[in-house]
C-alpha positions as CSV (number, residue, x, y, z in Angstrom):
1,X,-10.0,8.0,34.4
2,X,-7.2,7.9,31.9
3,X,-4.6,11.2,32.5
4,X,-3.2,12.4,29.4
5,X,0.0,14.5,30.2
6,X,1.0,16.8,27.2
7,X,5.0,17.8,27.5
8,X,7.4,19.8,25.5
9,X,9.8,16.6,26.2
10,X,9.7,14.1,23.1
11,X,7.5,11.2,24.1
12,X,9.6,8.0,24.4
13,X,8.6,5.2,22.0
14,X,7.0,2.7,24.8
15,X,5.1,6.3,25.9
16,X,4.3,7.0,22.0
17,X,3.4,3.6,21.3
18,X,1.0,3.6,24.1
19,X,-0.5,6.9,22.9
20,X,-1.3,5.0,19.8
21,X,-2.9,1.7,21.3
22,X,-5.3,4.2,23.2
23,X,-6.5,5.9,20.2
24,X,-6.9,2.6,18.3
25,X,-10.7,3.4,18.2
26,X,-10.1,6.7,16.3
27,X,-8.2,5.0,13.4
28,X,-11.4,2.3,12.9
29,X,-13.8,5.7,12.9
30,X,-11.3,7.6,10.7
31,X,-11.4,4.7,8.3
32,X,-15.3,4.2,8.1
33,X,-15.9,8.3,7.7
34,X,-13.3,7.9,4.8
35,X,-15.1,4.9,3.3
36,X,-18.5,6.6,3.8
37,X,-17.7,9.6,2.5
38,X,-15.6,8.1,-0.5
39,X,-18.5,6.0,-2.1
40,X,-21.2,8.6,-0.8
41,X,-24.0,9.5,-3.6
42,X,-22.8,7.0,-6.1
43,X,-25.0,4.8,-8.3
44,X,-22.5,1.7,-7.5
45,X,-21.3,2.5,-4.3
46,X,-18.3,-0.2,-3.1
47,X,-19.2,-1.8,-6.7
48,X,-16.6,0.7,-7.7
49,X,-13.8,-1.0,-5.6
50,X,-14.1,-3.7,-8.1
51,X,-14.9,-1.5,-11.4
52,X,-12.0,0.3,-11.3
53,X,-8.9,-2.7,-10.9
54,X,-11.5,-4.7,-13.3
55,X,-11.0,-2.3,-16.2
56,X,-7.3,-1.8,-16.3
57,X,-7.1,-5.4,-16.2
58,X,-8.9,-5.2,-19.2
59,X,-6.9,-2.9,-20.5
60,X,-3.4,-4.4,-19.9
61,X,-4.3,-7.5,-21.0
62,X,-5.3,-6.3,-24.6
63,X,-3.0,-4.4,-24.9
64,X,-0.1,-6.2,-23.6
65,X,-1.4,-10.2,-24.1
66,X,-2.2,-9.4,-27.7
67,X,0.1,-6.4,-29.0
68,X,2.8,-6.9,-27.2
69,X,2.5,-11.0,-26.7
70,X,4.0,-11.0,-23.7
71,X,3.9,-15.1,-22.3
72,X,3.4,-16.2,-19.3
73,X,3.5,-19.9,-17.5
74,X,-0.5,-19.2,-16.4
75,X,-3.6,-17.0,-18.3
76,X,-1.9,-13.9,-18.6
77,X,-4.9,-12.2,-17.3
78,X,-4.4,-14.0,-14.2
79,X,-0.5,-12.6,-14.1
80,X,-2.0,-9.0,-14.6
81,X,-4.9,-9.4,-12.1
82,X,-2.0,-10.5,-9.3
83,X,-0.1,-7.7,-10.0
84,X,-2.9,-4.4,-9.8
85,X,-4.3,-6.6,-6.9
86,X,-1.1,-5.2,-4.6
87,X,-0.2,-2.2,-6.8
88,X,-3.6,-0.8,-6.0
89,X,-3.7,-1.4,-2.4
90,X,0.1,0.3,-2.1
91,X,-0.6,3.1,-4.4
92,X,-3.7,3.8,-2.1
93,X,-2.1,3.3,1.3
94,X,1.2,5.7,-0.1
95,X,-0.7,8.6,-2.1
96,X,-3.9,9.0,0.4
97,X,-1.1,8.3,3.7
98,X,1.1,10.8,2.3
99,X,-1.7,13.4,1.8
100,X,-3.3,12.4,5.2
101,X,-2.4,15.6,7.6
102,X,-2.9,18.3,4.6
103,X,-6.4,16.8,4.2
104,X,-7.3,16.8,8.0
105,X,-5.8,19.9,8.8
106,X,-8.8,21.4,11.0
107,X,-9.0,18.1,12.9
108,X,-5.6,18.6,14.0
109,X,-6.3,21.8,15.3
110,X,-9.5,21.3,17.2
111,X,-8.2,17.5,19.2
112,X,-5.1,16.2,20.3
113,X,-4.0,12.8,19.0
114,X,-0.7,10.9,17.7
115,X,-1.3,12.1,14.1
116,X,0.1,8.9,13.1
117,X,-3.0,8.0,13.2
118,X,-4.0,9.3,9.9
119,X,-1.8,8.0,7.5
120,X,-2.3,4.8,9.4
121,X,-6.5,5.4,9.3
122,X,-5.6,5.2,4.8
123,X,-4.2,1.9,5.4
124,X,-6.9,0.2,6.7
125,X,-9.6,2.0,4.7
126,X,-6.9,0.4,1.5
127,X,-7.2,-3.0,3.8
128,X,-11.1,-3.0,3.8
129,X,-10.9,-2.2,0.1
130,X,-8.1,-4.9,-1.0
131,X,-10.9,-7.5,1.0
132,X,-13.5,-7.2,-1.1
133,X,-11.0,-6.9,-4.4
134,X,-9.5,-10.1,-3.5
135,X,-13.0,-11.7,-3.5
136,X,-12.9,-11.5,-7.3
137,X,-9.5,-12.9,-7.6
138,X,-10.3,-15.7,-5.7
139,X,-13.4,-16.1,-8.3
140,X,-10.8,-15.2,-11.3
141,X,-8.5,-18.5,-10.0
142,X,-11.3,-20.9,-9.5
143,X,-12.9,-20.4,-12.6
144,X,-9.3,-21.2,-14.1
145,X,-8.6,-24.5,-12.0
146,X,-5.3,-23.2,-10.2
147,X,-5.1,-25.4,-7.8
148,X,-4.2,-24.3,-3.9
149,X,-0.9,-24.9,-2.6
150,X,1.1,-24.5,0.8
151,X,2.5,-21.6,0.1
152,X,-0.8,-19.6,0.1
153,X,-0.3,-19.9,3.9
154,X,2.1,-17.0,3.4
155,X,0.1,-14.5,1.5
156,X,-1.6,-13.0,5.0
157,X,2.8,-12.3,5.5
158,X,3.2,-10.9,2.5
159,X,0.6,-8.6,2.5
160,X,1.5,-7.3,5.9
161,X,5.0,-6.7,4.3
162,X,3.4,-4.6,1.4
163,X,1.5,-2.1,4.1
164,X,4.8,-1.8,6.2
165,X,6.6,-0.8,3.2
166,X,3.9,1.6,1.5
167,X,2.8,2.8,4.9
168,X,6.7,3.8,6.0
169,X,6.8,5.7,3.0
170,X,3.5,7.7,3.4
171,X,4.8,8.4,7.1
172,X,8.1,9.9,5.4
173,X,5.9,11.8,2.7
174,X,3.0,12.9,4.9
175,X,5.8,14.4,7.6
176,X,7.5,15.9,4.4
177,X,4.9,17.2,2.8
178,X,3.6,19.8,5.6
179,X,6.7,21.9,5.5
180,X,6.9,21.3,1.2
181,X,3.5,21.6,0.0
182,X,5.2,20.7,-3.6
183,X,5.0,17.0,-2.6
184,X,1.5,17.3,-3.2
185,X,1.9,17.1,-6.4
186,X,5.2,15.5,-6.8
187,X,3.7,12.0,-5.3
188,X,0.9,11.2,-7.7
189,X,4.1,11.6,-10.6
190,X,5.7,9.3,-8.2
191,X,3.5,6.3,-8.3
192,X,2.7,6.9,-11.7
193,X,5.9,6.5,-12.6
194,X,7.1,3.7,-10.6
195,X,4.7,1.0,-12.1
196,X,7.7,1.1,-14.8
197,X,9.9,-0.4,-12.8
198,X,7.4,-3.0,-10.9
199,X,6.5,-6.2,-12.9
200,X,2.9,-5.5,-12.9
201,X,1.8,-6.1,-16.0
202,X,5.3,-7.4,-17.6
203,X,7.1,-10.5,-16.6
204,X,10.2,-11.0,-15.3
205,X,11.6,-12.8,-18.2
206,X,11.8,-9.8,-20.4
207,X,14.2,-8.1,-18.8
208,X,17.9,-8.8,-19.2
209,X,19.8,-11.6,-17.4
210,X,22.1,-9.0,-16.0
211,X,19.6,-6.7,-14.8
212,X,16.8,-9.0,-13.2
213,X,18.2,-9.0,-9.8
214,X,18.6,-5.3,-9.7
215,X,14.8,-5.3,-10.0
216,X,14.5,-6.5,-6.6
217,X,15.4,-3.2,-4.9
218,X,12.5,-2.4,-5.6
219,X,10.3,-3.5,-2.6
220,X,7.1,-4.1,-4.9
221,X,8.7,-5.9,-7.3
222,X,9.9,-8.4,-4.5
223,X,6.3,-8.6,-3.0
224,X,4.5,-9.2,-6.1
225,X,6.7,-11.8,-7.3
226,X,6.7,-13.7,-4.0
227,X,2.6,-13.3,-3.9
228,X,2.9,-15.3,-7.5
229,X,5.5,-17.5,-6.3
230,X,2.4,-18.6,-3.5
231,X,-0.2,-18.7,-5.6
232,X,1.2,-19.6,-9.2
233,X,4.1,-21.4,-7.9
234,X,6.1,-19.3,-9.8
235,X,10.2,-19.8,-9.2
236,X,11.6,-18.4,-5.8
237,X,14.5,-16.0,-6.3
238,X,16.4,-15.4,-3.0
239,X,16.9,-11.7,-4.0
240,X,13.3,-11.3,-3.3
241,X,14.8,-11.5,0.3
242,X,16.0,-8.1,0.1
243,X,13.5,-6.0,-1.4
244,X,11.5,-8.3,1.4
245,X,14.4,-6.7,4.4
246,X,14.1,-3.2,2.4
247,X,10.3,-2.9,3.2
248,X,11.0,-3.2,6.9
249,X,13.8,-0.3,7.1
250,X,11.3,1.4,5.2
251,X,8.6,1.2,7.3
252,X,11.3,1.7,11.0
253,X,12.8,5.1,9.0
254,X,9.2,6.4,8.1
255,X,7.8,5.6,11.9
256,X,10.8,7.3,13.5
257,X,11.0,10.3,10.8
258,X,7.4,10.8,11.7
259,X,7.9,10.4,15.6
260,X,10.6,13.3,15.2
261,X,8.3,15.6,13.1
262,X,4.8,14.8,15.2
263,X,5.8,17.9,17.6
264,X,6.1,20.4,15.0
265,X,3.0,19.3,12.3
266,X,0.9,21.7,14.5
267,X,3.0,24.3,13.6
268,X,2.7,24.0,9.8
269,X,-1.0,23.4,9.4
């Protein structure tokens, strides 16, 4: 029988990662209650995983292919598809993470848990979602002949990247957001707003010489272009590197932030 010693000492990270592991099962059923209860009573069900991405692919790419005849080296739906393929699953992962603890406020009071758990519950319900997503890009590429490469061998890195660096910043938010209920609404804005500044449905080559490498501090912006650089064979720029290195301090501040907060959560709900 497994003791469970509950101190007014900060755990220590080997004791707070081990926490963790032994609740593993409680992020898995977090995630399926979350799935069950999203798509619950709808006509199309997990249909809508793929309905929703579908259409503002439509969207973007008459409005921007044809209005704004924007070029790109492959079908320009293609380039569009790539990008709201990784924007969606870290807009998911970083606005339901961040909201995670205000919207399981009465299961923190009734059991006692790492509530790390719950912002890290949002990222495998965005994980299950991005699966069945990435089916239909995988149909979207064959029907266009683009053929496969080396460098898909990467993407499973890549990916992992993109949920360290969306789930650090839902830990900082989430932590944040119980003693400022503001961030609430504050975050949608947030990732509204930073799609602007993510190549997502604009290419790189728009932007001015000067500028293009400044783009790169911007985590997503590095993580999309290196998923196209893999799949497209689009042309490596070693700045991605560093949006690449700022994902990870991302994701080691949000842990640690959240860590120092856990104790005091409890408090605020």
């Amino acid at each position: 029988m497994t003791k469970t010693i509950i101190s007014a000492e900060p755990d220590s990270l080997t004791v707070y990662l081990n926490k963790i592991w032994q609740h593993k099962s409680l992020i898995v059923t977090l995630a399926k209650r979350d799935l069950k209860i999203k798509y619950a009573q709808t006509a199309l069900g997990l249909a809508w995983t793929v309905v929703q991405p579908l259409f503002a692919v439509i969207v973007y790419t008459l409005f921007f292919s044809v209005l704004m005849d924007f070029e790109t080296e492959y079908p320009y739906l293609l380039f569009v598809l790539s990008g709201i393929l990784l924007w969606g699953l870290f807009n998911y992962i970083f606005s339901q993470g961040s909201t995670s603890l205000t919207q399981n406020q009465d299961l923190i009071r009734k059991l006692y848990f790492p509530k790390i758990i719950l912002p890290l519950s949002k990222a495998l319900v965005g994980l299950a979602e991005f699966a069945i997503i990435s089916l239909l890009f995988l149909a979207v590429i064959i029907y266009y002949g683009i053929s496969p490469n080396w460098k898909l061998l990467f993407i499973p890195a890549i990916i992992l990247v993109l949920c360290l660096f969306s789930t650090g910043l839902s830990f900082m938010l989430s932590a944040a957001t119980i003693k400022n209920r503001d961030l609430n609404h504050i975050i949608p804005f947030l990732v509204n707003f930073g799609i602007w500044f993510t190549p997502v449905f604009y290419p790189i080559s728009i932007i001015p010489e000067q500028y293009k490498n400044l783009l790169y501090l911007n985590p997503m912006a590095s993580i999309i272009q290196l998923f196209r650089v893999c799949v497209f064979n689009e042309a490596f720029n070693p700045y991605m590197l560093l949006g690449i290195a700022l994902s990870f301090l991302i994701f080691i501040i949000g842990f640690f932030y959240f860590k120092k907060m856990e104790d005091h959560i409890v408090d605020y709900i």
